[in-house]
C-alpha positions, 0 to 999 in steps of 0.5 A, spaced: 461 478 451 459 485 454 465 491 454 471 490 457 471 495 461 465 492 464 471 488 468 475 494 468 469 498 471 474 504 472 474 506 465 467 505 463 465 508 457 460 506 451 462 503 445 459 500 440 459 492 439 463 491 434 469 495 438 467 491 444 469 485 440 475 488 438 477 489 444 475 483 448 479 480 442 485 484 444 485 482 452 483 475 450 492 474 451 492 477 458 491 472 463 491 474 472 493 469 476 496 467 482 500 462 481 494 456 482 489 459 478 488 463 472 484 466 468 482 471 462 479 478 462 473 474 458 471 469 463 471 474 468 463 476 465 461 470 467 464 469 475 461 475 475 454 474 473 455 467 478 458 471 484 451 477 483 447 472 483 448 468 489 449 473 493 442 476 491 440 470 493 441 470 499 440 477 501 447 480 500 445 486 496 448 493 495 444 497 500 448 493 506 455 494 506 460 487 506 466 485 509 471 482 504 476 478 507 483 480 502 488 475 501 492 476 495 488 471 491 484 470 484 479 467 487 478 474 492 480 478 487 474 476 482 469 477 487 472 484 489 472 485 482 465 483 482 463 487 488 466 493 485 462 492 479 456 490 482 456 497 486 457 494 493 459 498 499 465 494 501 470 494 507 478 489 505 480 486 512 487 482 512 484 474 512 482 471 518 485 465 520 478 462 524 472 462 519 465 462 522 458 464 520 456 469 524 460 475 529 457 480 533 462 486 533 468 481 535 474 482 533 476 486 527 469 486 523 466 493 525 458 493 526 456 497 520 457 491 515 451 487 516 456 481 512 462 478 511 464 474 506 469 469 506 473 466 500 476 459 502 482 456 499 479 450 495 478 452 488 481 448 483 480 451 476 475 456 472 468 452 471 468 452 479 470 459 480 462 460 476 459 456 483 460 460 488 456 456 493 463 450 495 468 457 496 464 463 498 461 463 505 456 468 508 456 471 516 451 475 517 453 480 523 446 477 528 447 485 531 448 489 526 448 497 527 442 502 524 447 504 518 446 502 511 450 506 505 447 509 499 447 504 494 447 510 489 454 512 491 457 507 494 463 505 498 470 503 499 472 503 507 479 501 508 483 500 514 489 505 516 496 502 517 496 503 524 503 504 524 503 510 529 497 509 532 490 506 533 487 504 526 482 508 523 476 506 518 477 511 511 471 512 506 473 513 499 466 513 494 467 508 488 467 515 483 474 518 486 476 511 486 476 511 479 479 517 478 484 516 482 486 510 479 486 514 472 492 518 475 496 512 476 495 510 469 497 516 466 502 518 470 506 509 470 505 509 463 501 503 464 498 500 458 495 493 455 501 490 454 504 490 461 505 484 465 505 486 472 506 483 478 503 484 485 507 482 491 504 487 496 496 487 499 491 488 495 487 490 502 491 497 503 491 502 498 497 501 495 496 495 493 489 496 490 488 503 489 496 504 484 498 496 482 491 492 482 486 496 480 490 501 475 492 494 472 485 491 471 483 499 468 489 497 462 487 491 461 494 488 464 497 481 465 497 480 472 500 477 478 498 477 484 502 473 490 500 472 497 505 472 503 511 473 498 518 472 499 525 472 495 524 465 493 517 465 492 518 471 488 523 469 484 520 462 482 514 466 480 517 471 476 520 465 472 513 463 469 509 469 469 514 474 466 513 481 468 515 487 466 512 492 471 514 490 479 510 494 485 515 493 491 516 495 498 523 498 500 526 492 503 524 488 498 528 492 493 533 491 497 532 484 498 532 483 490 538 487 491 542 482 496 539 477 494 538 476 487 544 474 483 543 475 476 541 482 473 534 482 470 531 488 466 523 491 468 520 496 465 519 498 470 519 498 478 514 502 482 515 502 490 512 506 496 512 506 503 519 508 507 524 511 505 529 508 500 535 507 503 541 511 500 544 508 494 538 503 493 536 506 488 542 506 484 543 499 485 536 497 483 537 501 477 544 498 474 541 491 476 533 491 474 532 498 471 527 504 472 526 504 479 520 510 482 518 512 488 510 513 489 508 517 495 501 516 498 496 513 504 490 511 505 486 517 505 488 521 499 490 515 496 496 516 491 499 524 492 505 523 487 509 519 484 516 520 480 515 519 472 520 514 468 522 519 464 526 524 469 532 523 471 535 518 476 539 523 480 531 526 482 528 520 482 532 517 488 531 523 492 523 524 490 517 521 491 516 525 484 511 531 483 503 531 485 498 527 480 492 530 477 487 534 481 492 533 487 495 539 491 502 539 496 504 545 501 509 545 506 507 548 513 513 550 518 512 548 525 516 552 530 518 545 533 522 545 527 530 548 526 531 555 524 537 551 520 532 547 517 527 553 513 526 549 507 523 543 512 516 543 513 509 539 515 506 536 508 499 537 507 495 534 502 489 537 498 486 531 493 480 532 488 480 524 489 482 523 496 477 520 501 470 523 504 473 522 511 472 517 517 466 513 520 466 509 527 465 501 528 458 503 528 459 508 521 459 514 524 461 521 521 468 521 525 471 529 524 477 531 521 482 535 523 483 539 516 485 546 514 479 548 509 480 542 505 487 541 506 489 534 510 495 533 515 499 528 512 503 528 518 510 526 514 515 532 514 518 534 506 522 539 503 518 541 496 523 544 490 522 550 486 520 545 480 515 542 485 518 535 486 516 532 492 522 529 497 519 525 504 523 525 510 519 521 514 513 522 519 512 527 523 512 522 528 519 519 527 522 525 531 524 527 538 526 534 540 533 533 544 536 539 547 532 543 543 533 540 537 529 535 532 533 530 531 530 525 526 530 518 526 531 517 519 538 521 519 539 516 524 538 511 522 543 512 515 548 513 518 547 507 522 547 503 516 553 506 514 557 503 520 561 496 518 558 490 519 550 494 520 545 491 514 539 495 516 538 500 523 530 503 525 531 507 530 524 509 535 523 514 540 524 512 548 522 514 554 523 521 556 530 523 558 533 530 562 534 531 554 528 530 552 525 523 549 531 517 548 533 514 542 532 506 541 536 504 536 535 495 532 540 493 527 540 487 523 548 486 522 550 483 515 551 475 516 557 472 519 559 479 522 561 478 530 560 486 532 556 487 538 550 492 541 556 496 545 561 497 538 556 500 534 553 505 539 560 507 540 562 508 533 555 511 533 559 517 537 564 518 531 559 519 526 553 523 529 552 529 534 551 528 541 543 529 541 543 524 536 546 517 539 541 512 541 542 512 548 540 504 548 542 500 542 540 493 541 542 487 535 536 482 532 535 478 528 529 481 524 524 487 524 517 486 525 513 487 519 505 491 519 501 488 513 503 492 508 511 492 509 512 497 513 516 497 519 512 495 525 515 501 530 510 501 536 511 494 536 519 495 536 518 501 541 514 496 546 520 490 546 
């Protein structure tokens, strides 16, 4: 059996054999699953020999870069693994519902990656995870760009949310990866002990970089749940036992509403929106320590709460900046005067990405200040150097001079009887500036319409910042990774 940390590749070191058998004794316990196939840390040695070997064999070799298909899946999951281990450049693209064996900068795929590789969903145990020939399928890209990374150094792309604007291609090096991992490691508390389950993609960095990988490190139990929701969750949550949770807000909320009985983590780590007021202590008086992680897709993790502090900071913190990580406020004219301690938040990451490339794997420049990278949130920044986001920079409208926040809105919305959840985007531009557009989800069986919310709407803000148009659905359009999708809310 070689080093566990072969399987948990960021924290290679050396040790001697008899440490490693130790070692691969004491995972020997923890499994990963995704609730139709599982496995132990030991047998992950061999899948990964099995996976290098056929795609060596067919050409599929580190000096291309890979797309990798990405579903919540152990099969996908050890073939990630293995791609990491092996030193593949590799991008993580949601799964496609239509398989094929060649494209041709078609779709999603950019035409830097040479290949794709597709997991199909016809594994049933683990002796036919080390035959990778029924399952894993190789498209070869029949037009492929002059680019080819350096396998010496090689990379992880990831796509951008695409929440305000066109999706963009980050590079991580597989080193910073690593060390980003280490910083959520230490500051969770995370340990071989933790039993942890993932219902977030493993295709955004949330997901990979703070849940998967910082598990894979320690040698946790993991869980890894595609498309979940409460009940899935709930049937899960039964068989595996988890003690550590990664979540978006709404799921929180969800567990909240839905769950009926209390049931204590060790912890529950969740990013993405705000949380809304009072969610937290619901959560914690329900399921235990709630934090709140702030990062995105090119600095990786910025900051997360600590367990420790206590609970009145960690509801309004996304807590302080992790390791080798440094936050600063830029005030913005745009900005009230009666808003001095609000500012632009701007990130300065050791470990953060090397920058953008396009479909064909050209440098795309940065829009940085000597080093410090836009993160385009607003956030207050206190004199014990917790962190507090706002929301983004984006979420706001100038009107009648002032900036108005679409988050302030939308809390006060929620505070209106018979509203379950509100999202507020901007309009068209008005004599006043641009038009607040507000969606309610109202609580079931309530019989409130658009035209009572907006009016109590009059009681409760000022004037600036009640919507000029208010609409009723029934749900809020989701992105992959949780988020709320407001360009396709805004385009309704």
């Amino acid at each position: 059996m070689a080093s566990v940390y072969t399987v948990a590749f960021v924290l290679r070191k050396n040790h001697s054999s008899k440490k490693m058998k130790l070692i691969s004794e004491e995972l020997s316990n923890q499994i990963l699953t995704d609730g139709q196939l599982t496995c132990s840390y030991q047998d992950l040695e061999g899948i990964f020999q099995a996976i290098q070997k056929f795609l060596a064999a067919r050409g599929v070799t580190p000096e291309f870069a890979v797309v990798l298909e990405c579903e919540n899946s152990l099969a996908v999951a050890v073939v990630l693994l293995s791609l990491l281990e092996g030193n593949y450049s590799v991008l993580l693209l949601p799964k496609s519902s239509e398989p094929t064996t060649t494209f041709r900068f078609a779709g999603d795929i950019p035409n830097f990656c040479h290949y794709k590789l597709i997991v199909e969903n016809i594994v049933q145990d683990i002796a036919a995870l080390q035959n990778p020939e029924p399952w894993l399928k190789i498209a070869k890209n029949d037009a492929p760009s002059l680019y080819k990374p350096d396998h010496n150094q090689p990379k992880l792309y990831m796509r951008t949310s695409g929440s305000t604007g066109k999706p963009k291609i980050t590079v991580h090096s597989h080193q910073n990866l690593k060390q980003n991992i280490i910083n959520c490691v230490k500051r969770l508390n995370l340990t071989q002990e933790d039993r942890i389950a993932i219902p977030v993609p493993l295709y955004h960095m949330y997901g990979l970089g703070a849940a998967f990988l910082p598990g894979i490190a320690v040698g946790a139990g993991i869980d890894l749940q595609k498309k979940a929701n409460l009940l899935r969750y709930l049937q899960r949550e039964r068989v595996f036992e988890p003690n550590v949770a990664f979540m978006t807000p709404i799921f929180c909320e969800t567990l909240n509403k839905g769950r009926r009985s209390p049931r204590l983590y060790r912890l529950t780590i969740t990013a993405g929106d705000r949380l809304r007021p009072n969610t937290l202590a619901t959560y914690e008086s329900r399921f235990g320590c709630l934090v709140q992680l702030y990062g995105s897709t090119e600095m990786g993790a910025i900051a997360a709460g600590s367990p420790d502090a206590p609970q009145e900071i960690r509801a309004t913190s996304v807590g302080k900046p992790l390791d080798k990580v440094k936050v600063r406020l830029q005030i913005d004219e745009t900005i009230p005067e009666a808003m001095k301690d609000v500012g632009k938040l701007w990130c300065q990451h050791q470990y953060g990405f090397e920058g953008y490339i396009d479909e064909s794997g050209n440098a795309i420049p940065i829009n940085d200040d000597s080093g410090w990278f836009s993160t385009k949130d607003l956030g207050k920044i206190t004199s014990d150097g917790e962190i507090e986001v706002l929301g983004r920079f984006d979420f706001s409208v100038n009107r009648d001079g002032l900036l108005v926040f679409f988050s302030d809105v939308e809390k006060v919305i929620n505070t209106i009887a018979g509203v379950d959840s509100a999202v507020v985007v901007s309009g068209k531009e008005g004599q006043r500036g641009k038009e607040l557009v507000a969606y309610c989800i109202l609580e079931s069986d309530n019989q409130s319409t658009a035209k009572d919310i907006r009016a109590a709407c009059f009681d409760l803000l000022p004037r600036r910042a009640v919507p000029d148009q208010l609409s009723i659905v029934k749900s809020f359009p989701l992105l992959p990774n949780g988020k709320i999708d407001r360009q396709q809310l805004a385009c309704s």
